[in-house]
N, C-alpha and C positions, 0 to 999 in steps of 0.2 A: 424439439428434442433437447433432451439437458444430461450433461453430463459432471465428473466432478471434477474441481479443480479447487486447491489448497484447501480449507475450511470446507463449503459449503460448495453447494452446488449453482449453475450457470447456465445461462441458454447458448446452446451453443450455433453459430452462425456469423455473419457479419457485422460483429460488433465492433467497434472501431477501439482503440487505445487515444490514449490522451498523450501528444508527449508537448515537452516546452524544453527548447531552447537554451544554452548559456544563463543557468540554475542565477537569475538576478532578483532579488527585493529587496529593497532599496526599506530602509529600518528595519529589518528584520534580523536578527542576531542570529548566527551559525551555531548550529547544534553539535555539540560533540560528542561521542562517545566517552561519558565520563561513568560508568559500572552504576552504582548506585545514586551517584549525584542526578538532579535535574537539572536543565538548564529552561529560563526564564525566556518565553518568546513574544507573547502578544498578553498582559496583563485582563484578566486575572487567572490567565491558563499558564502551563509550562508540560514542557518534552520530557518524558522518561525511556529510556530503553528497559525493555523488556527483560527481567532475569528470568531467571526458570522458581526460583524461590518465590518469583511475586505472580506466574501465571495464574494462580487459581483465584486470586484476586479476581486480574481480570475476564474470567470465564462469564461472572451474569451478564458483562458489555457485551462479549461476545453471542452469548447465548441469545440475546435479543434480537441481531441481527440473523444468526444461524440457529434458530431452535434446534434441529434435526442435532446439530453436533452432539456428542457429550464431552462433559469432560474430561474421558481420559482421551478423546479423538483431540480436542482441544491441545493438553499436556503436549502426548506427540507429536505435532503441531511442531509449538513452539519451541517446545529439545533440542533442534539444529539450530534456530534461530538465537538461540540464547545463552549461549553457549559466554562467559565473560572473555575468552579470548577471539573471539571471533567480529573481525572488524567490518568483511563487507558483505553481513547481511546481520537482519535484528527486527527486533518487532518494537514500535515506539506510539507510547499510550502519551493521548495529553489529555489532562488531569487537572481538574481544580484546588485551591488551598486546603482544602478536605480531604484529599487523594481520590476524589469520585472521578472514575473514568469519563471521558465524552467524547472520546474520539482512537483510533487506533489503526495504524496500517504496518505491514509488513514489506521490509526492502532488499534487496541484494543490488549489488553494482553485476554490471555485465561490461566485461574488456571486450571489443569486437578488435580483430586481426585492424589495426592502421586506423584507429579512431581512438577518440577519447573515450573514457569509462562513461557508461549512462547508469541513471542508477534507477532502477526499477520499482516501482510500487505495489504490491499486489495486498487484496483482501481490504481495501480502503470501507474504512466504519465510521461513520460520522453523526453523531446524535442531533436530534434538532434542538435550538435554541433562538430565541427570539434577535434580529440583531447578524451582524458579517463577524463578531468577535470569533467565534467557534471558528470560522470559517480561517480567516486570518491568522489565527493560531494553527491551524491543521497545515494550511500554505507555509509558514514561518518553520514549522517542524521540518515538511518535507525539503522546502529550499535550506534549508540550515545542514539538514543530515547531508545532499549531494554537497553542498561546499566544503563542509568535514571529508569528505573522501574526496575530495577535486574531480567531482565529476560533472562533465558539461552539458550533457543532457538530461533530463528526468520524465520516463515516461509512467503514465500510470496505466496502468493493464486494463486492459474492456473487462475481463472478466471479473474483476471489483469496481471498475471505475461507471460502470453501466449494468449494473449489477438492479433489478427486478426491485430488488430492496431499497436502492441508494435514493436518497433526497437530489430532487431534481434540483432545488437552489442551492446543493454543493457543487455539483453538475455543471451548471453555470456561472458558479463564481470563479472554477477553475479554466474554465475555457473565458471568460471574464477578465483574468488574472492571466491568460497569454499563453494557456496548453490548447493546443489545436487538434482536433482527431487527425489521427494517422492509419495508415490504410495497416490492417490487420494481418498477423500471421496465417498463412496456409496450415490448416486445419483437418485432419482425418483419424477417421476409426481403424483402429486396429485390429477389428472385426471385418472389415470389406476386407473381397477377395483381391487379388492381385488379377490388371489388368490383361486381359488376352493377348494373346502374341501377335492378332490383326492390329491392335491398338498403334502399337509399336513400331510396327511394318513402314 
């Protein structure tokens, strides 16, 4: 069964999340939310956040991974996401000296009631490339963005992070690099009926 979730669509089931721990790499330079500026992570890649000005840009990266999309599903998409004053969430392309996209994921921080902020992943895009540099640089993006917001956990979402599509050697360079599966969200349709009154009993 598949259902949709952000972009594209997902199977949906027992897919696990990714998360890691007190957000540490150790050489890797903290990403900021600087509007247009990039900031410089793993040579010869760097971070950009997303504007709404530059999405249509990144549609054919997109479209690669999500055909079905189009692009005005795309647009809509990123509209909240990209918003220039909107600090804790954003969509952040890493891009070569060229500006060719090769990589891209979507974040929000979540505050849970008496915990620190985690900042969450979804819709992770990763192109293949010969070599851990892509890799390294996607890692250096996302630990750079939670240390910009101080947030101490960072989980990536099963619905992107094990995603039908994802490159299996991203897969394991992040559980590699210290993200562990975590047991998954309770999960239901909004189409089953509501459970019998014996249930309950």
């Amino acid at each position: 069964m598949r259902k949709s979730c952000g972009v594209g669509e997902v199977h949906e089931g027992s897919i696990p999340d990714l998360t890691r721990v007190n957000a540490r790499a150790s050489g890797f330079c903290a990403f900021r939310h600087m509007g247009d500026k990039a900031a410089n992570i793993a040579p010869p890649f760097e971070a950009m956040r997303l504007l709404a000005a530059d999405a249509r840009h990144a549609y054919p990266f997109v479209q690669f991974f999500h055909p079905e999309v189009t692009l005005s599903q795309w647009l809509k998409f990123v509209r909240p996401f990209a918003a220039a004053s909107e600090q804790n969430k954003g969509v952040v392309t890493v891009r070569d000296r060229r500006r060719y996209i090769h990589a891209a994921f979507a974040y929000f921080v979540e505050r849970p009631l008496a915990q620190w902020p985690i900042l969450r992943i979804d819709e992770l895009m990763v192109g293949r490339l010969p070599g851990r540099l892509l890799n390294d640089a996607v890692l250096a993006a996302i630990v750079g963005t939670a240390r910009g917001l101080r947030c101490a956990r960072i989980q990536v979402a099963g619905s992107s992070a094990w995603h039908d599509r994802a490159d299996a050697a991203t897969l394991a360079y992040l559980i590699k690099s210290g993200f562990r599966p975590s047991a998954p969200p309770l999960t239901r349709s909004i189409d089953r009926p509501l459970p019998s009154a014996s249930l309950s009993a």
